[in-house]
Z-matrix of the N, CA and C atoms (Angstrom, degrees):
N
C 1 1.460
C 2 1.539 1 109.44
N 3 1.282 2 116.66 1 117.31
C 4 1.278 3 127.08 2 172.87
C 5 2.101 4 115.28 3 -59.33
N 6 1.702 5 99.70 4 142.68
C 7 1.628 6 98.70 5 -159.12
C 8 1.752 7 93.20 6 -55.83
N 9 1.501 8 118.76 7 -36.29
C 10 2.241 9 87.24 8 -171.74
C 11 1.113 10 105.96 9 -84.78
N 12 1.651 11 135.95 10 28.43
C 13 1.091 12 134.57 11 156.22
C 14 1.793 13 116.03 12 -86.32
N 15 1.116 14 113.81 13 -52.02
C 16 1.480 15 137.68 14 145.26
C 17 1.144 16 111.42 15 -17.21
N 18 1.167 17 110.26 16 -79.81
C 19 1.927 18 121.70 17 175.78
C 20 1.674 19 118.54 18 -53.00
N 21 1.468 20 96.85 19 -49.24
C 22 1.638 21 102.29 20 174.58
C 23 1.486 22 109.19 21 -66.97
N 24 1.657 23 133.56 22 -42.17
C 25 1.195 24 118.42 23 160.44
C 26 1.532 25 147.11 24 -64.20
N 27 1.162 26 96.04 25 -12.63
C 28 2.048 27 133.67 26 -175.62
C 29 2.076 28 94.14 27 -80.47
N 30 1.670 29 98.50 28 -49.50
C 31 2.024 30 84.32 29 174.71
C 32 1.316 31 115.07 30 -82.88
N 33 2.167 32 123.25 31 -20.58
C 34 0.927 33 88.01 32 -175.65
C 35 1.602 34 128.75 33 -77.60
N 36 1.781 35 108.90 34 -13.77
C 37 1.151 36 129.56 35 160.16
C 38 1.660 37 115.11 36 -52.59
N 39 0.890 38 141.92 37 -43.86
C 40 1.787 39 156.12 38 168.34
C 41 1.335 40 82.36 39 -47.11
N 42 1.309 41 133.02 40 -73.97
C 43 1.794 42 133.50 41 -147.30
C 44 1.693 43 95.48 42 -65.76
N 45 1.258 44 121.54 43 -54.42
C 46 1.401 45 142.96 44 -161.75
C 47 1.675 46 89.40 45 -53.14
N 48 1.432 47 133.27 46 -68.80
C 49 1.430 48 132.16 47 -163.99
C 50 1.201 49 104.89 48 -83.36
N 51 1.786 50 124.01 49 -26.12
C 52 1.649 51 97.32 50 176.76
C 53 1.449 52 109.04 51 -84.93
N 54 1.360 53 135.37 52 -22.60
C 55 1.485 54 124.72 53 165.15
C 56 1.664 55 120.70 54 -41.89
N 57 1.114 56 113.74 55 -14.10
C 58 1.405 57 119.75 56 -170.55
C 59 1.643 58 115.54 57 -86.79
N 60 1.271 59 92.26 58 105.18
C 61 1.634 60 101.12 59 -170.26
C 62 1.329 61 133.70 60 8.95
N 63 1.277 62 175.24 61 -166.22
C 64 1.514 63 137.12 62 91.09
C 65 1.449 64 105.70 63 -89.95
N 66 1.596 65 94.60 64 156.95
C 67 1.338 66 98.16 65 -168.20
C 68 1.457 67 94.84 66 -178.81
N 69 1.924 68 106.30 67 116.68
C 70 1.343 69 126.50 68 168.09
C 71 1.437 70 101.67 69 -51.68
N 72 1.654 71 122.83 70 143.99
C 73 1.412 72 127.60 71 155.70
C 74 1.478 73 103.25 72 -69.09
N 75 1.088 74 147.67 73 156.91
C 76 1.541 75 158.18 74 -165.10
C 77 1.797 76 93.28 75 -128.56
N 78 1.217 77 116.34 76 -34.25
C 79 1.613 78 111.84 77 -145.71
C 80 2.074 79 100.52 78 -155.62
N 81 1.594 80 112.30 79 125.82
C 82 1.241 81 93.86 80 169.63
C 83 1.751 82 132.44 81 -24.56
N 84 1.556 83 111.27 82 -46.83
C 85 1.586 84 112.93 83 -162.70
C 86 1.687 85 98.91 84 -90.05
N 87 1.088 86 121.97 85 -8.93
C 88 1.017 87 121.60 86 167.89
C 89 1.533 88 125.14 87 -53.66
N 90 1.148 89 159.95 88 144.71
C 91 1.639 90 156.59 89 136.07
C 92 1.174 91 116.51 90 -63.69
N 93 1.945 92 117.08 91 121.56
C 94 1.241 93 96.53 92 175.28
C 95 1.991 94 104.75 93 -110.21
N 96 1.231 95 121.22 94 -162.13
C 97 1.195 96 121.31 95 161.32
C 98 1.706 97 112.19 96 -164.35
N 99 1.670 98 91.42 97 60.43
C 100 1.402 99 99.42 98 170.65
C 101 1.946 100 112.07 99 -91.67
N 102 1.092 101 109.65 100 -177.09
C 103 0.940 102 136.11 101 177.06
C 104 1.449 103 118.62 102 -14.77
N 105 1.779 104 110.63 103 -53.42
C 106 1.263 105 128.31 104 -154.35
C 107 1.883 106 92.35 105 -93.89
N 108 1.281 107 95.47 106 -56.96
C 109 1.651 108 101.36 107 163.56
C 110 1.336 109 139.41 108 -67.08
N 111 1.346 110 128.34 109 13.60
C 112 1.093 111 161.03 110 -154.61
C 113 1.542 112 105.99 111 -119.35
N 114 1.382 113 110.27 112 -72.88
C 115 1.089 114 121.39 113 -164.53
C 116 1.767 115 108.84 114 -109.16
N 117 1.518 116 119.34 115 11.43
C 118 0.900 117 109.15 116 147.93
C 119 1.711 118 106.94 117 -86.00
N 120 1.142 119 136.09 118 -37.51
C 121 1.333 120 123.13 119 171.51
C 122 1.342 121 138.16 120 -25.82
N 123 1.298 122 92.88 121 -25.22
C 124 1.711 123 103.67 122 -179.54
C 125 1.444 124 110.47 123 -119.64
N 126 1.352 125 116.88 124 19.52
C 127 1.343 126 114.60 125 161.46
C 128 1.749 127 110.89 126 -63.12
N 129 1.571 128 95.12 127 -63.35
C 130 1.727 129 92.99 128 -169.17
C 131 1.706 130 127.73 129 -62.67
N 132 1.831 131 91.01 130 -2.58
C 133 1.527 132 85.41 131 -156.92
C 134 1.761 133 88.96 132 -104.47
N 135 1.429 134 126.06 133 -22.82
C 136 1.603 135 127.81 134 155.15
C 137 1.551 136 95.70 135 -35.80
N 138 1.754 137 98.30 136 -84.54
C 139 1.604 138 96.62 137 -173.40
C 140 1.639 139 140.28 138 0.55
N 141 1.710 140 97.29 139 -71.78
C 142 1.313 141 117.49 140 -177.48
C 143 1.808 142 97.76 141 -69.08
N 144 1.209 143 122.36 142 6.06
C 145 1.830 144 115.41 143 165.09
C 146 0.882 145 144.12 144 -95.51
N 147 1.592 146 81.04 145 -15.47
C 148 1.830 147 106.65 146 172.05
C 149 1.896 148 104.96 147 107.30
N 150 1.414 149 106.66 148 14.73
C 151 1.340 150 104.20 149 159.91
C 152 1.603 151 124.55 150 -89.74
N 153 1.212 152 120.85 151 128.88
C 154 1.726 153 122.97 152 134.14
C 155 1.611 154 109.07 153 -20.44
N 156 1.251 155 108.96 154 132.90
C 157 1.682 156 119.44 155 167.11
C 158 1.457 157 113.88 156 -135.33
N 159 1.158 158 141.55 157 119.77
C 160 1.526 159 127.25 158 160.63
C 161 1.757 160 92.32 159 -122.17
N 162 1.403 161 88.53 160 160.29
C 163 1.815 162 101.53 161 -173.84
C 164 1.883 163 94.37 162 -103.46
N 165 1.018 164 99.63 163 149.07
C 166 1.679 165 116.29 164 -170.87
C 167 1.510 166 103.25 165 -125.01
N 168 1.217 167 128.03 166 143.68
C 169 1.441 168 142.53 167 154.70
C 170 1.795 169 111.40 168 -105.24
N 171 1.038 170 116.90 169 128.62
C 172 1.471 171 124.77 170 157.35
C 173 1.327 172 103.88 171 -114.92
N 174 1.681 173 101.53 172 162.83
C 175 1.594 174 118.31 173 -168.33
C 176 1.343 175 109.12 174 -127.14
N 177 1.450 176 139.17 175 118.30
C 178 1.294 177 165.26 176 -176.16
C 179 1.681 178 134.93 177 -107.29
N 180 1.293 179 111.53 178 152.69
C 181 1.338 180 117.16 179 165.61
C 182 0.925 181 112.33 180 -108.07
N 183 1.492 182 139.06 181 151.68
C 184 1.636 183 122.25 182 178.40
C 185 1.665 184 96.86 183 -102.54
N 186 1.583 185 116.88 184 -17.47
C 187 1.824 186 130.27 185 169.01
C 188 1.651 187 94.63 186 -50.27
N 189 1.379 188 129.35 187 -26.34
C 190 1.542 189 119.84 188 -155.75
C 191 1.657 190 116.36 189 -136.65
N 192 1.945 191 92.80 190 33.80
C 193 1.258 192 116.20 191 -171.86
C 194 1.565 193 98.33 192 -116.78
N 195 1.382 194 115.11 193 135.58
C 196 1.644 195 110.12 194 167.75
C 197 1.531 196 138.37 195 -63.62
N 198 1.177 197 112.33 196 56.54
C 199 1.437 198 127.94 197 -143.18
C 200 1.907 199 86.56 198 -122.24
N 201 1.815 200 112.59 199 171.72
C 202 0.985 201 117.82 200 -166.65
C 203 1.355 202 117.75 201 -95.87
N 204 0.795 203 117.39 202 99.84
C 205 1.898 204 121.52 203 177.74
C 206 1.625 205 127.25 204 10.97
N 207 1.989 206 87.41 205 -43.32
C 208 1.125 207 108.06 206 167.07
C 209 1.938 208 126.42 207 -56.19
N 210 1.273 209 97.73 208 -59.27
C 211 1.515 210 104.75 209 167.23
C 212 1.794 211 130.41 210 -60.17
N 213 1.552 212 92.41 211 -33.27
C 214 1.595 213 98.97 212 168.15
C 215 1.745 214 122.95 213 -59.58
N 216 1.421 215 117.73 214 -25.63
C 217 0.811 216 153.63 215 -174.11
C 218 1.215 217 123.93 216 -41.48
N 219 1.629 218 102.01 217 -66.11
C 220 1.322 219 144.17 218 157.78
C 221 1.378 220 109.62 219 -29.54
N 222 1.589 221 117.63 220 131.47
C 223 1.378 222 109.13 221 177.03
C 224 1.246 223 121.10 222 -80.34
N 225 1.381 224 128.47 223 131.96
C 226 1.559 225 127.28 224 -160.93
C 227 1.680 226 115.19 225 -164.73
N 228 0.801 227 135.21 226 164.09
C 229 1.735 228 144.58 227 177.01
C 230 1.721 229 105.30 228 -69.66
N 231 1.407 230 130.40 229 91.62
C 232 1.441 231 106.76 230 -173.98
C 233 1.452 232 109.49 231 -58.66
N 234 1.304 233 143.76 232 -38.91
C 235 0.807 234 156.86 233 -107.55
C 236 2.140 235 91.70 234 -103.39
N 237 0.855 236 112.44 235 89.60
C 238 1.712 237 86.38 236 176.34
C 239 1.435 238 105.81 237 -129.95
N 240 1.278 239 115.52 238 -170.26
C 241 1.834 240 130.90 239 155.52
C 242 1.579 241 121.24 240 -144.97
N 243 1.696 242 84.64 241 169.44
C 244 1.540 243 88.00 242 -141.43
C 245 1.821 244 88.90 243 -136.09
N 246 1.607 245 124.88 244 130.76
C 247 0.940 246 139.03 245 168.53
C 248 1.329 247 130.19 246 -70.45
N 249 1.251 248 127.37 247 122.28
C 250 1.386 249 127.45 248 140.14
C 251 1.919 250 119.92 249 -153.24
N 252 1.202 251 111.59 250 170.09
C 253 0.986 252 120.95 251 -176.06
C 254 1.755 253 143.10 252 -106.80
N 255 1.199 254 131.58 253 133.32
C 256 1.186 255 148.50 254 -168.73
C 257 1.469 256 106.47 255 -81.93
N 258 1.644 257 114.91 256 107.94
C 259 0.974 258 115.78 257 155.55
C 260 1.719 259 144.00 258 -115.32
N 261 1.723 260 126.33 259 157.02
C 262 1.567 261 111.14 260 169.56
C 263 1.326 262 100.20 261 -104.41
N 264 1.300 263 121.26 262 118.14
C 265 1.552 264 134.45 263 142.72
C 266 1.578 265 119.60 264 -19.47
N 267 1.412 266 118.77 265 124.73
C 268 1.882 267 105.57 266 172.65
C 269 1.769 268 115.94 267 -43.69
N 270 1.196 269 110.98 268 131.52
C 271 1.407 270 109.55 269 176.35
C 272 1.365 271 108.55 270 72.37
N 273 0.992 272 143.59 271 34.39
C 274 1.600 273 158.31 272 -168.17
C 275 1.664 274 91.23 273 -141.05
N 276 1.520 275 79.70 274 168.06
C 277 2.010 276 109.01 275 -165.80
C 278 1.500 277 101.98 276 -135.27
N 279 1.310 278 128.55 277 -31.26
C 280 1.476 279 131.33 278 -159.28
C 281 1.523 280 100.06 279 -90.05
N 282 1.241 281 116.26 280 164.69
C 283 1.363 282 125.24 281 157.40
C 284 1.834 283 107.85 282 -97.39
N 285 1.043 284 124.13 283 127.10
C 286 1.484 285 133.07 284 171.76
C 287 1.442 286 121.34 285 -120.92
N 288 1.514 287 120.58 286 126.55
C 289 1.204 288 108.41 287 -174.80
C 290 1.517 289 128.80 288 -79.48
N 291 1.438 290 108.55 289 164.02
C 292 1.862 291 96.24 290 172.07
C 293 1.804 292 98.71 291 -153.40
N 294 0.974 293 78.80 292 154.87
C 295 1.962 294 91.31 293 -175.52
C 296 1.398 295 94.66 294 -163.17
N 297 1.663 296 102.27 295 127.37
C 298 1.440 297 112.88 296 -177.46
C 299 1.699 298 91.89 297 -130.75
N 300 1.429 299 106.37 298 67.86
C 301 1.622 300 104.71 299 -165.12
C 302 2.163 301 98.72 300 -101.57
N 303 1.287 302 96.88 301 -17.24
C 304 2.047 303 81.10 302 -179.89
C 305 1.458 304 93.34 303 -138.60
N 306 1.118 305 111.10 304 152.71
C 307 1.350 306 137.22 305 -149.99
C 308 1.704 307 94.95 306 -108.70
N 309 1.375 308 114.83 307 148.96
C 310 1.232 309 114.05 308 -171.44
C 311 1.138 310 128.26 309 -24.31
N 312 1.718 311 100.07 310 -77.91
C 313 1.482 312 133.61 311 171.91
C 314 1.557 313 104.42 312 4.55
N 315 1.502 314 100.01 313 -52.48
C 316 1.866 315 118.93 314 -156.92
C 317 1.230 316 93.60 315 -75.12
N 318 1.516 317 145.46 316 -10.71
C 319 1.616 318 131.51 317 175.29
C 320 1.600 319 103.80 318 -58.81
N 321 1.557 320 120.59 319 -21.42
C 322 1.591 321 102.36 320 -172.48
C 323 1.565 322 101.32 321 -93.04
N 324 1.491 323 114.59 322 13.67
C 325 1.087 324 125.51 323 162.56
C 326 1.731 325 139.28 324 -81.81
N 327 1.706 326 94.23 325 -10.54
C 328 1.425 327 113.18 326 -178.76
C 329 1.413 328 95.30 327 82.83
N 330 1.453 329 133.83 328 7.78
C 331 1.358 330 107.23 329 177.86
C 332 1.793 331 110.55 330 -101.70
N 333 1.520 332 110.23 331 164.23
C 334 1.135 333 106.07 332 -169.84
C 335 1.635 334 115.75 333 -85.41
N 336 1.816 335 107.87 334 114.58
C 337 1.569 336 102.84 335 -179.69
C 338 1.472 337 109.94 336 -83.79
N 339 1.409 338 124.73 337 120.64
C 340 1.428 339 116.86 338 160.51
C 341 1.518 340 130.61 339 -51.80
N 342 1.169 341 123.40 340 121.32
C 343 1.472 342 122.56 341 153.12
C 344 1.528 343 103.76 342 -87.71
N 345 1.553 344 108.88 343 158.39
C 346 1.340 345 100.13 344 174.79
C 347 1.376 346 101.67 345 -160.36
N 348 1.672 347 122.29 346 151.00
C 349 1.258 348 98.61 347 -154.34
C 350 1.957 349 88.69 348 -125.61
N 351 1.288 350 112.74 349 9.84
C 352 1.316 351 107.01 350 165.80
C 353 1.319 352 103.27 351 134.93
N 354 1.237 353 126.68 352 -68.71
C 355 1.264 354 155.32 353 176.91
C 356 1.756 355 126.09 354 -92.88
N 357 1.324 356 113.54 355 13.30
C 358 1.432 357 111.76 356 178.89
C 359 1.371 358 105.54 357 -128.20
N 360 1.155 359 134.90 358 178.77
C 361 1.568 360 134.13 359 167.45
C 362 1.522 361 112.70 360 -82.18
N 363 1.507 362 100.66 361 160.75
C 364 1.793 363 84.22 362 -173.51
C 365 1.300 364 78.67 363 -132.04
N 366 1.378 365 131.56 364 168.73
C 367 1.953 366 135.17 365 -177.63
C 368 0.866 367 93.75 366 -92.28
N 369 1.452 368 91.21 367 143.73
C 370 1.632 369 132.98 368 168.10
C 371 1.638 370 114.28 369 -47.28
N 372 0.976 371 117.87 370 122.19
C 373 2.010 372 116.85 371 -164.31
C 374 1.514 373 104.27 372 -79.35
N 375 1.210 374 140.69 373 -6.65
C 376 1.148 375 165.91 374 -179.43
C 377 1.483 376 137.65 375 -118.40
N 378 1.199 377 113.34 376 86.78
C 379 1.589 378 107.62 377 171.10
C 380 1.381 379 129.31 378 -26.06
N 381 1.145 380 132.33 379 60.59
C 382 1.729 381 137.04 380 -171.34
C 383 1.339 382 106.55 381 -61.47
N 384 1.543 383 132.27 382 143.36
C 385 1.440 384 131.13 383 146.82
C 386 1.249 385 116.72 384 -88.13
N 387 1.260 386 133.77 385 -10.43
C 388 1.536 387 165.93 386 -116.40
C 389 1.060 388 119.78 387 -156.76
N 390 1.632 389 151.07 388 100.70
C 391 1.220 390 133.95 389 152.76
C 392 1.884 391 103.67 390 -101.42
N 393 1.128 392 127.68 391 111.28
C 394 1.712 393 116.06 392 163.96
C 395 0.853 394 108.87 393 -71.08
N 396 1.497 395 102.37 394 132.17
C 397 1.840 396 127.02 395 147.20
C 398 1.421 397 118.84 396 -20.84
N 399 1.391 398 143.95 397 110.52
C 400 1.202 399 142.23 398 -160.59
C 401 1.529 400 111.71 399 -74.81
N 402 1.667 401 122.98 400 8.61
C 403 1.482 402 123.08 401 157.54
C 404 1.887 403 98.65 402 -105.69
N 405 1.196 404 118.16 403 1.89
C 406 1.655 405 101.35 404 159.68
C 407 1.536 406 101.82 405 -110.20
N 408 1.349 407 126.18 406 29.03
C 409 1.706 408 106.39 407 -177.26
C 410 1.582 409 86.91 408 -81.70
N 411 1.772 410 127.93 409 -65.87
C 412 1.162 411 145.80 410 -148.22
C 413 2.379 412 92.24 411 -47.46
N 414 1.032 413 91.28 412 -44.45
C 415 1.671 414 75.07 413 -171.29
C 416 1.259 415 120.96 414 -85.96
N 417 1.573 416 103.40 415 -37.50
C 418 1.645 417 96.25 416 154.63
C 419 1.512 418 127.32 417 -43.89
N 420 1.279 419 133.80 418 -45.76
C 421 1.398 420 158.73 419 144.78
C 422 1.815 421 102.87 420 -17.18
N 423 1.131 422 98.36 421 -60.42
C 424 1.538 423 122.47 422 -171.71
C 425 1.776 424 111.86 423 -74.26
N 426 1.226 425 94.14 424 -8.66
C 427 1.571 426 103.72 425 -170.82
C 428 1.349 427 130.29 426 -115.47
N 429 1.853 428 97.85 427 -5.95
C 430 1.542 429 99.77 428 162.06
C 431 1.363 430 129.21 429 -94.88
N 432 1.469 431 114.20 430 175.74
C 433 1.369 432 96.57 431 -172.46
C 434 1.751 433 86.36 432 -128.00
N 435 1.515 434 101.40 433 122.42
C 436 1.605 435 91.48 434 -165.41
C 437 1.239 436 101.85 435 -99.79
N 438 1.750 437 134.45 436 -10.53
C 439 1.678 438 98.51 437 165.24
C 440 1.199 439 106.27 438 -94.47
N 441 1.612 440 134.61 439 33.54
C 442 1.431 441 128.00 440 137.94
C 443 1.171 442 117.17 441 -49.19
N 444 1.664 443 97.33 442 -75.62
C 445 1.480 444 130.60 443 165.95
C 446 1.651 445 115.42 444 -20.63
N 447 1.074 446 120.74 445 -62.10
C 448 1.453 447 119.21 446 -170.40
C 449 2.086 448 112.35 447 -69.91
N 450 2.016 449 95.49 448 -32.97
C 451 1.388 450 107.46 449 -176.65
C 452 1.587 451 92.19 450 -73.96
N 453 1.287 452 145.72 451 -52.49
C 454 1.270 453 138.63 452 173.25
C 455 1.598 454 122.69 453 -38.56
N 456 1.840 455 120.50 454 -41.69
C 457 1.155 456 121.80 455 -140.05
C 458 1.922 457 98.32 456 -145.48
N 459 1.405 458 90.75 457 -5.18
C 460 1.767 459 94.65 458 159.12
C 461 1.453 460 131.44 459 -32.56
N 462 1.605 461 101.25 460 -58.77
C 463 2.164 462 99.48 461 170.09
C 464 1.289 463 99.39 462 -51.90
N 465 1.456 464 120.70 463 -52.87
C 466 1.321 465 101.84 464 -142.07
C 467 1.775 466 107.07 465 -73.63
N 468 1.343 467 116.12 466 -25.44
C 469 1.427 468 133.62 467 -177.51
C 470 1.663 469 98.90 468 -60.86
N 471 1.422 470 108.59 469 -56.17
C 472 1.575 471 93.89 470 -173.46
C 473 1.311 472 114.97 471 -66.91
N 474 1.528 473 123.38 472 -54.17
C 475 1.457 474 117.07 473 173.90
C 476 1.387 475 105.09 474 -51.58
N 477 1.240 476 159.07 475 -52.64
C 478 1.517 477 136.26 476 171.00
C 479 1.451 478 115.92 477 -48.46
N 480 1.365 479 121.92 478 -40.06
C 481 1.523 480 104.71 479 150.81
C 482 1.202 481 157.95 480 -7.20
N 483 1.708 482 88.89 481 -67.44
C 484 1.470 483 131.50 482 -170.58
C 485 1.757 484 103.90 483 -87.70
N 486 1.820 485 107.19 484 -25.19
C 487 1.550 486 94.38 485 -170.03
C 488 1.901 487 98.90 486 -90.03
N 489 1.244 488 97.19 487 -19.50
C 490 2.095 489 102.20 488 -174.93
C 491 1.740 490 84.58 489 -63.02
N 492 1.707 491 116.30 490 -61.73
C 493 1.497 492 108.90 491 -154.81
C 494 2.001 493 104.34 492 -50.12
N 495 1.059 494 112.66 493 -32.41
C 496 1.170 495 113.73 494 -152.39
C 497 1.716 496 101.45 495 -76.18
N 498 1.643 497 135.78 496 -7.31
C 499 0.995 498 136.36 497 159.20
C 500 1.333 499 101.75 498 -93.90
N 501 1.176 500 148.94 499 -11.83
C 502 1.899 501 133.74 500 133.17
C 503 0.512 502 98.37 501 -62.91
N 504 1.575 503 171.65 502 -112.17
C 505 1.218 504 126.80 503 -72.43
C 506 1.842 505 103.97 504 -140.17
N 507 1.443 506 120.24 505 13.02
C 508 1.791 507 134.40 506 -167.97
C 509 1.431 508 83.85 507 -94.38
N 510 1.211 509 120.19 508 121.47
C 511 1.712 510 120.61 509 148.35
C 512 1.855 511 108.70 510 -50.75
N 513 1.506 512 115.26 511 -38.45
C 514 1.337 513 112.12 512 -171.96
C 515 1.451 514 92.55 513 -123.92
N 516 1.551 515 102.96 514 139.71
C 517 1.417 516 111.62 515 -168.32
C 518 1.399 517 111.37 516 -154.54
N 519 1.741 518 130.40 517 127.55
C 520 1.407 519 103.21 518 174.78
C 521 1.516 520 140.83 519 -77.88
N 522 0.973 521 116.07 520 137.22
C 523 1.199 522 122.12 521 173.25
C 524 1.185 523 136.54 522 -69.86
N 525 1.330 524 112.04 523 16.80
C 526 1.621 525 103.10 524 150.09
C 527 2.083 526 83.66 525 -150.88
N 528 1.501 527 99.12 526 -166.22
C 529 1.353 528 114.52 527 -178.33
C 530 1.689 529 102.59 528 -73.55
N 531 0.912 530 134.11 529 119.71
C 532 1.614 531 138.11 530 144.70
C 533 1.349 532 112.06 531 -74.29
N 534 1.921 533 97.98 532 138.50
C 535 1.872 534 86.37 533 -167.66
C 536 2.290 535 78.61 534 -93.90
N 537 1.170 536 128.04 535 27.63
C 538 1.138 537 134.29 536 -170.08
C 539 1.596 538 116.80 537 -121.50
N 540 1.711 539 96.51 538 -8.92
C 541 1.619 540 101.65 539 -156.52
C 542 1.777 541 89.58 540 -78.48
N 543 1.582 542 108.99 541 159.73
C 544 1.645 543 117.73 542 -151.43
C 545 2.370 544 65.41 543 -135.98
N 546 1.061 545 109.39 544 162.40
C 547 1.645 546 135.02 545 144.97
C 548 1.614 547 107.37 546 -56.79
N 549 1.783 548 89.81 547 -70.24
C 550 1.742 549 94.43 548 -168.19
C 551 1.832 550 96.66 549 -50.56
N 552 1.356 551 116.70 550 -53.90
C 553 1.611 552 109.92 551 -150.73
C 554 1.309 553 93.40 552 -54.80
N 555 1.941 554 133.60 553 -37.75
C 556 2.028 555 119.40 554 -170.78
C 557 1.437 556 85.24 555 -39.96
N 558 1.278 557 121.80 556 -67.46
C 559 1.945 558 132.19 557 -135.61
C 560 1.481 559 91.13 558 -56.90
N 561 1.340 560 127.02 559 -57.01
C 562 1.112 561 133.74 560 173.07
C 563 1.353 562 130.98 561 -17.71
N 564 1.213 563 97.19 562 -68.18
C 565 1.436 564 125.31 563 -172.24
C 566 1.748 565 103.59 564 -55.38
N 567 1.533 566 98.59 565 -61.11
C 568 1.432 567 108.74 566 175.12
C 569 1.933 568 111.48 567 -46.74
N 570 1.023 569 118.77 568 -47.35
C 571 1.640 570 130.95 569 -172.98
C 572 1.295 571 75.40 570 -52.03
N 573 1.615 572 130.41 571 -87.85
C 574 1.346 573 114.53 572 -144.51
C 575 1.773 574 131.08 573 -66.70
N 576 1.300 575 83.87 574 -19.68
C 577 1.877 576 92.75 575 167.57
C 578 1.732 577 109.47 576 -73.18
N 579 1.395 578 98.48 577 -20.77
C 580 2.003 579 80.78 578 154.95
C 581 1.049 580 135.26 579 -102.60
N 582 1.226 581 92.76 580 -21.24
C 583 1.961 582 92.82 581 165.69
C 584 1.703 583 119.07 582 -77.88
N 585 1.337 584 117.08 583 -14.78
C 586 1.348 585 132.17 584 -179.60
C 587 2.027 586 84.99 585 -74.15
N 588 1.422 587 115.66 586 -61.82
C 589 1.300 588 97.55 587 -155.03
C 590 1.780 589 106.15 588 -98.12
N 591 1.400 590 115.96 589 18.47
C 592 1.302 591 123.28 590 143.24
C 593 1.847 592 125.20 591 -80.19
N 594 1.173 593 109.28 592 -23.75
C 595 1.346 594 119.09 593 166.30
C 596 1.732 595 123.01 594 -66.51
N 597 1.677 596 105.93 595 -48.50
C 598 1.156 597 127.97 596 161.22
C 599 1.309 598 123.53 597 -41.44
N 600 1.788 599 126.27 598 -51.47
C 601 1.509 600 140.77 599 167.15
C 602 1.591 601 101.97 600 -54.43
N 603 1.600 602 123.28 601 -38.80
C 604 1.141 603 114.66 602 -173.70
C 605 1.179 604 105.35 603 -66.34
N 606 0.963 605 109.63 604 -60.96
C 607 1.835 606 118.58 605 -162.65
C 608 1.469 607 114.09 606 -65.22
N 609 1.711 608 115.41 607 -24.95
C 610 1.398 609 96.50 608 149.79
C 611 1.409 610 123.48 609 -85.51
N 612 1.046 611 135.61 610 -1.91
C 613 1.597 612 126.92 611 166.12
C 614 1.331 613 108.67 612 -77.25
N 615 1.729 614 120.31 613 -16.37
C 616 1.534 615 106.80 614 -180.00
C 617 1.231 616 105.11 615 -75.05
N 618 1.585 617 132.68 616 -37.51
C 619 0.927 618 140.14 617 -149.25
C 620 2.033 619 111.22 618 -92.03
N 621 1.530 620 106.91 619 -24.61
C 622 1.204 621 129.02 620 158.21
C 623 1.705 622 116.14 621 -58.55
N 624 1.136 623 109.01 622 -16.68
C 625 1.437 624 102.23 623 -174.33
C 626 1.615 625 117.67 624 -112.17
């Protein structure tokens, strides 16, 4: 396979795993497709293209994330990290990053969706203060205890859940971050735009008759 064959198959694979929902696991039997699971997916399948892969950890606040007041709120560990990965292009020398960690949908979320065209860096999906040295990712890695982690940071995981689903699946949705926006108020909002345009059908059938 020739290298812009490589590259052209390497984004359509990039597009293929970041379209894929995100979504914290809540529960062992659960499936998740956050960040870490996300973008390990496309380690092996770069690989077999003839890319370099190393896995990266960055380190975060979720207090210093553009998220809704409401969710910050929530009692939780600020302190977290956040995956993505470093890659070399066939016939390339550089390391370039890529993270295919939120799925479109989430642009009316203010978050940043990567395009990526094979060979360039795409941004980091996460505000990091932190990048680790890729000989401290493996022990940091090695050093959490994640059904602490999830028993610590569970509310806050499901309500972030619940606020990504709600730009799939809200006919009315805001368009940018509200430091005011509530879960209940999306659902809300939606209820009354059908009863607003169930009222509307009435009143033209009164007027039809």
């Amino acid at each position: 396979m020739k290298k812009e064959e490589k590259i052209k198959k390497a984004v359509e694979v990039f597009n293929e795993i970041r379209d894929i929902p995100y979504h914290i696991a809540l529960g062992p039997d659960e499936e998740g497709n956050d960040c870490d699971t996300k973008n390990k997916k496309l380690i092996g399948k770069l690989q077999n293209l003839g890319y370099q892969v190393q896995y990266r950890v960055g380190l975060f606040r979720w207090s210093e994330q553009n998220l809704p007041k409401g969710l910050i709120k929530i009692k939780h560990d600020d302190e977290s990290s956040h995956s993505f990965l470093e890659v070399i292009a066939p016939s390339e020398s550089d390391w370039i990053q890529v993270d295919a960690t939120w799925d479109p949908k989430l642009g009316k979320a203010s978050l940043p969706i990567a395009e990526w065209d094979g060979k360039s860096s795409t941004p980091i999906a996460i505000k990091c203060y932190k990048i680790l040295p890729v000989e401290e990712t493996k022990r940091y890695l090695d050093s959490i205890d994640f059904n602490k982690d999830l028993k610590d940071n569970f509310e806050l995981y499901k309500a972030f859940n619940e606020y990504c689903d709600s730009f799939r699946k809200a006919s009315v949705i805001p368009t940018e971050v509200d430091e005011s926006f509530s879960l209940d108020s999306c659902f809300r909002r939606n209820d009354d735009k059908k009863r607003d345009l169930s009222t509307n059908a009435r009143d033209d059938e009164g007027e039809n008759k």
